[in-house]
Structures are given as C-alpha cells and as structure tokens.
N, C-alpha and C positions, 0 to 999 in steps of 0.2 A: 605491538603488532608488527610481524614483519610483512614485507611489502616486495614480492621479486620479481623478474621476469618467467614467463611461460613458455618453456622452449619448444613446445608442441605447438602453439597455435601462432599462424601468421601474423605479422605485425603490423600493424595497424602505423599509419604514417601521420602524425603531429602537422599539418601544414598552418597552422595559425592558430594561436588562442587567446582571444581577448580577454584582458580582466578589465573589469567596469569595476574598478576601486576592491577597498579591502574588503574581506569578510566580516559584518558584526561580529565583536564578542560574544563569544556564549558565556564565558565565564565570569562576567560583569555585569552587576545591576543597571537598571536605564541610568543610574543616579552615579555610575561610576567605580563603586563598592566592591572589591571582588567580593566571588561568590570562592568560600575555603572549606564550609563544611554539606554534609546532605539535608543537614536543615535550612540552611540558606539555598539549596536548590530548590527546594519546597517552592521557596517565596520567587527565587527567579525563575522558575515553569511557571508561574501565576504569568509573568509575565511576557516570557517566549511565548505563552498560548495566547495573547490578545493579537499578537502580528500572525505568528507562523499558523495559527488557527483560524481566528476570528476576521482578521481583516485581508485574510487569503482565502478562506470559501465560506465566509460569509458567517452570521448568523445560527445556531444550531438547531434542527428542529426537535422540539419536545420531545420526548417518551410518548403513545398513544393514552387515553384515559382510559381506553379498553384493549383487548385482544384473543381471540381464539386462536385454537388451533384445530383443525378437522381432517383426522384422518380418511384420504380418499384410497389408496388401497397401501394393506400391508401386508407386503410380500416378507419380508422378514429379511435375516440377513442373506449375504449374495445377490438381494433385489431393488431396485431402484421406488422404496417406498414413495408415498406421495402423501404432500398435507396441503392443507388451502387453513393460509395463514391470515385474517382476518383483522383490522385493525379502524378503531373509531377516535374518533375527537372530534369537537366542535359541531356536532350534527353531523358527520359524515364518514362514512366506511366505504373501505375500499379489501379486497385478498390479492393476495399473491401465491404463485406456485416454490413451494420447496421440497428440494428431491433430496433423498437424506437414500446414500450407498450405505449399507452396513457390510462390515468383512466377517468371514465365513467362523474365524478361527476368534472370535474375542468378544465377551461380555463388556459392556461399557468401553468401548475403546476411543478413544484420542480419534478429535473431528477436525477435519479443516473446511472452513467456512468458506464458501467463494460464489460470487456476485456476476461472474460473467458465462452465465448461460447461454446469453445474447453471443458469443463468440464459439469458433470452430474448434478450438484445441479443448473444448470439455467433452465434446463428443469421440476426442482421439480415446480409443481402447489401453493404447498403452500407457497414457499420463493415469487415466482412470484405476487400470490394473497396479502401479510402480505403489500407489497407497492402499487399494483391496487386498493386494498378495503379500502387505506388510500389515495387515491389521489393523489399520487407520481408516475410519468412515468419512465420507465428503458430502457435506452437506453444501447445494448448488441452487441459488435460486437469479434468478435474471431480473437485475438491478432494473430495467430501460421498463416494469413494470412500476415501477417508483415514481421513475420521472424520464421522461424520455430523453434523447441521447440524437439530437440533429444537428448537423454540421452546417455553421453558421445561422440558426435559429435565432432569432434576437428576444427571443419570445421562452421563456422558463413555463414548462409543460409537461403535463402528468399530474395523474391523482394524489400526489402528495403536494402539490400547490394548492388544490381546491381545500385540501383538509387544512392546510395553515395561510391561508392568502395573505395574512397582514405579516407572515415571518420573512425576512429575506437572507435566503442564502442560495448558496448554488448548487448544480444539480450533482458534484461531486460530494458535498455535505450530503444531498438527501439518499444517493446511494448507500453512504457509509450507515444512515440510518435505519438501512435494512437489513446490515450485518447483525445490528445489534439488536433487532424485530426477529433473527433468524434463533439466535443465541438463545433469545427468552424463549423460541419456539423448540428451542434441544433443552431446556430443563424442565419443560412441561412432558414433553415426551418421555423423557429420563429412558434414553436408549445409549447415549454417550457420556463419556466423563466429561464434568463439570470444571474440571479442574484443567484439563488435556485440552484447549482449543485454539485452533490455531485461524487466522485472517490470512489468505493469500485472494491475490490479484496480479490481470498481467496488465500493463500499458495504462487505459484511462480508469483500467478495473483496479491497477496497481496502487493508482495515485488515490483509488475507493478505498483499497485494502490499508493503507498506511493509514489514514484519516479517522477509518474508524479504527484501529488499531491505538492511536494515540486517545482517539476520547471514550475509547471502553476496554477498560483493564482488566475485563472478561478472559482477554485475547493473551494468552499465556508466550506466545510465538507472532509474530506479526513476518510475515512475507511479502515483501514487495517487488513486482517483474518489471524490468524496465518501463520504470513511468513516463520517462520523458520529462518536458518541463512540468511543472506545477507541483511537485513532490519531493522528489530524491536524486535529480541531478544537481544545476548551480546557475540560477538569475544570472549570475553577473559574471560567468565563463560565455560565451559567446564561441563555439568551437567549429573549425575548418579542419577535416580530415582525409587523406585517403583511406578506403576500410580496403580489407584482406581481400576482395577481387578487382583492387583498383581502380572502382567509381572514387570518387570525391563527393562531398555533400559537406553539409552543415547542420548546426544543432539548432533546436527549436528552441523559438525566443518566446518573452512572454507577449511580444505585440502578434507573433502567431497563433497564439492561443487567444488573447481575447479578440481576434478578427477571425479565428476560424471556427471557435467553439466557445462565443460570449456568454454562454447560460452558465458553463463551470464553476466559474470562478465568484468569487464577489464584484458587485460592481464598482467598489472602489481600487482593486486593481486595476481598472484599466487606466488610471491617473501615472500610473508608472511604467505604462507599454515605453519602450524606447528611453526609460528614465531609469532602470535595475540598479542603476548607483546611489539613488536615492532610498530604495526599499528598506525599514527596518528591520528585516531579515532577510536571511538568504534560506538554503535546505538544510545546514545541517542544526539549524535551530527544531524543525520538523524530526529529525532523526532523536535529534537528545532527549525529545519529549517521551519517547517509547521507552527511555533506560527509565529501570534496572533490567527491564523484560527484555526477553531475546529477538531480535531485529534480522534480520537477512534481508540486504539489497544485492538484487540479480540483474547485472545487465548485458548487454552482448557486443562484441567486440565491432563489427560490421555496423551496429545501427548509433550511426551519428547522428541521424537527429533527435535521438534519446541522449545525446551529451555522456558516456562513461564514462569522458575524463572531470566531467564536475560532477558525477557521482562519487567518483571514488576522493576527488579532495574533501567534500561536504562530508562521507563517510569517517574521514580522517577527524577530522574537525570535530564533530560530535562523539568521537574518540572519547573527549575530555572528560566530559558527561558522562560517562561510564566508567569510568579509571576512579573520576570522584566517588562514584556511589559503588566502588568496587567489583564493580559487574564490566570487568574492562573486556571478556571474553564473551558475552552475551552481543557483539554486534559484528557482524559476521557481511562480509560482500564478495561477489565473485564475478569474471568477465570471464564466459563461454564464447566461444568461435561462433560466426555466425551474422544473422542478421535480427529483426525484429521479430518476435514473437515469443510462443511460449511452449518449448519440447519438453521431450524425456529428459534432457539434460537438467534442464529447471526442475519437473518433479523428483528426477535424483538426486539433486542438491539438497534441497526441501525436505526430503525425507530422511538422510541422512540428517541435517540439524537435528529433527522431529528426534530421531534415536538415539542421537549422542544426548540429547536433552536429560530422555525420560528412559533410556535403556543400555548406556554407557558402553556404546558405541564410538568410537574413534571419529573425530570429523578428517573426511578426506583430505588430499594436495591440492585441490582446486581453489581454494582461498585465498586473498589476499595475492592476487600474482594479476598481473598487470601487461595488457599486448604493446603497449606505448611506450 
C-alpha cells in the first residue's frame, strides 16, 4: 500500500500526538504464538472478537424468533417504496420503517443498507442521486427506532431493551442489529441482489455500519464514515491538531464517550476511560475482523475529533490481516478536505469502490494520501 501526500488539499498541522503504549499484536495469539497461516486466523478472530466485539459494545442481541415484512406502498423503481418490518421475541413485537430507493435502469441491483435516517445528509438529493443514477438501490431505515440515541442518558432505552431486558449490550450493538433485521427484510422482498450488499454509515451511524458489518457477512462491502472514537480511529492516539481553517482542537477520548454517550458502549468500558493503555485492543483489531471482505474507512481532514491520524495508522495495522489472507487490496481509506460529516464526496468515493468491485472500474487518486 502506498501512502503519499495530497498536494490539492490543505495541510492539516501535527501539534501533538500522544501514544498511550504500543499497539496489541494482531498477528499473535493471546498465548504468544504467531498467527502464519488463514487457518490460524480462524482461531485468532475467535479471539480478537471477544475484546474488539464483545467486551466493546457488549453482548450481542439474538436474531428475532419471528419477523414480517408489509408492504405499505409500492411505487416501484424510481420510488421511495415503504415496508413496516415487524419483529417478535419473548412475548413482544415491536416494526420499524424501511425505505428501499430502487434505480430506474437495473433488475436486482446492488443495495446499500444504511441506518441513519435519524440524520440530514440522507435527505440530500445528491448523495441520494450519485447511487440511483448508477444503478445501486439504498435501503434506509432509522436506527433511534431500535433504541434510542440520547446524549448523556444513563438509562439504555428503546423497544429493543424491552424485547431482550436480561441481554446487555449497548445501543451501538442493537443498531447494527437492525442492519441485519433490514437484510433478512431485502431477501424476502427479493427486489435486490443478495449477493451485492453493502453497510455504510456516517459518525455514530459509522461505528453502527462497521459492527454490523464485522458480525454479518451478508455485507459484501462495509463503509465506514468518520466514526470517531469507539470504531475506526485509535484508543491509545490521543491527537492535538490545527485543521485546514486553522482552529485547533483535539480527538475524542474514550472517557468522552463513556461520559457523554454512556448507553453506546458496554459497561465494562468504562473501567478503562483515562486507562487506553491497559485495553486489550485497540481499532485495528476491529478493521481485521472485516478481511477478506472489502472495508473503506472515510475520514476528513478538518474533523479532529474524529482522530484521522489514528485512523489511518489502525488502517495500516490491520493491513496485515489482509496481506495474510491475500485480499491485501480489499481495505481501502481516504482523507477528503473538509470538516465532519457526510458529502457527495463520500458517496463518490463509495461508489466508485462499489464499481471497481463488481464492474471493473478503475479506483480513483484519492486513496491512501494523507494531509499530515
């Protein structure tokens, strides 16, 4: 992988970067052993999943024991269909809304699944259009009906608590469990390829899209938009920067996530806020779980306290993980100008991967270049 500067976009100024000790091995069993061949990755993803999964958002909740799906209107393709997605366990059912875009020009085509309805950039026309006028349908449904999504809540809330009250995980888990509630709802439908599917998410939707991404291999492409901490930058970077209009700021820690958004996470994270050097993992254990499949981490050059520069080393890092299992060109990261959110630029990135994928397409110059 090469790695160079960006001579288009402004440089972003280095003022400080803590490392809180080294990075865990990826390539080494807890027991010391390297990991040399893809069978012995089997066994240590057994293991990266118990930290980088299980003991970072908790718990996983179940599959439902039931589930419909009811079409409320079908406008067909060109139209912003609608389904009321239905799901029961333990005596109790709860629906949700899923809006499934289909493009004008393609039978079964290639879907990207994405969870943040609850956000402004799904209503933008042109993110919308950059995948309708390439033949790619988006199925959209709004995670915060899952589980809700309140800043500094101490209290884990939403209809997917009442359905599993004795399971504990956090409300990024039970998001990502509605990726994969949305999935079972497109092969029922059977209006998109089953094969073609892709997870994106931006920010807290990012850190949804990667999650479920790594625990359902449905997800052929996984997209992550600047997660920030808890996903795809780096615990134990701690970053000071000036960004490209010359504020200064810093990257989110994990003692800011568990004091500003305690429901996320699991609750035994919060034993390591202000401790990152202790964690048995960092991010790019998260990243290596996605190989063999194809990964894109997007973040923006301007948004420090989404941490790019311990995205892009954590990127680096879980490198390995995919060199071993020979898929070393399936993990792909880019830093666009800019600040926090989620543009045209992101869904031109995105769909470009989508087409070099699955229609042998060139991946652009945007990759792997670096404003720092």
């Amino acid at each position: 992988m090469t790695i160079s500067s960006d001579n288009k976009m402004k440089k972003t100024e280095v003022i400080k970067c803590e490392t809180l000790g080294k990075l865990p091995e990826l390539l080494a069993f807890n027991d010391g052993r390297p990991v040399r061949t893809p069978v012995d990755w089997e066994e240590r993803r057994s293991e990266l999943f118990k930290t980088a999964v299980e003991l970072q958002y908790g718990e996983l909740p179940p599959k439902p024991e039931e589930m419909t799906v009811q079409c409320l209107y079908a406008g067909g393709p060109g139209e912003a269909n609608s389904y009321r997605v239905t799901v029961s366990s333990n005596g109790y059912s709860f629906g949700f809304l899923l809006k499934l875009f289909l493009p004008m020009g393609a039978a079964k085509p290639p879907v990207i699944v994405n969870g943040d309805l609850c956000f402004n950039y799904l209503f933008d026309k042109s993110v919308i259009s950059s995948f309708l006028d390439n033949n790619i349908a988006l199925a959209v449904f709004d995670r915060t009906e899952i589980a809700d999504d309140k800043e500094k809540n101490p209290v884990r809330t939403g209809r997917i608590y009442n359905m599993f009250p004795d399971r504990k995980f956090g409300s990024i888990a039970a998001w990502a469990w509605g990726y994969s509630r949305c999935v079972d709802a497109l092969e029922k439908i059977e209006l998109t390829d089953k094969e073609k599917i892709i997870f994106s998410g931006h920010s807290r939707g990012g850190k949804t899209s990667m999650l479920a991404g790594i625990t359902d291999k449905r997800a052929a492409i996984i997209h992550a938009n600047e997660t920030n901490a808890g996903s795809c930058s780096c615990y134990r970077i701690h970053l000071t920067a000036k960004d490209e209009y010359g504020e200064i700021g810093r990257s989110e820690t994990l003692k800011d996530m568990t004091e500003n958004f305690p429901t996320w996470l699991s609750d035994d994270m919060k034993e390591y806020a202000d401790k990152e050097k202790e964690l048995p993992f960092d991010c790019h254990f998260l990243k290596a779980l996605a190989a063999p499949r194809t990964l894109l981490i997007s973040e923006a050059a301007s948004d420090i306290w989404g941490n790019p520069v311990g995205s892009i080393i954590t990127s680096k890092e879980a490198q390995k993980a995919y060199e071993l299992l020979n898929a070393e060109n399936e993990l792909l990261w880019y830093v666009r100008s800019g600040r926090h959110g989620f543009n045209s630029e992101d869904a031109e990135q995105l769909l470009n991967v989508i087409q070099h994928k699955w229609y042998g397409i060139n991946l652009n110059d945007r990759f792997f270049k670096s404003p720092f």
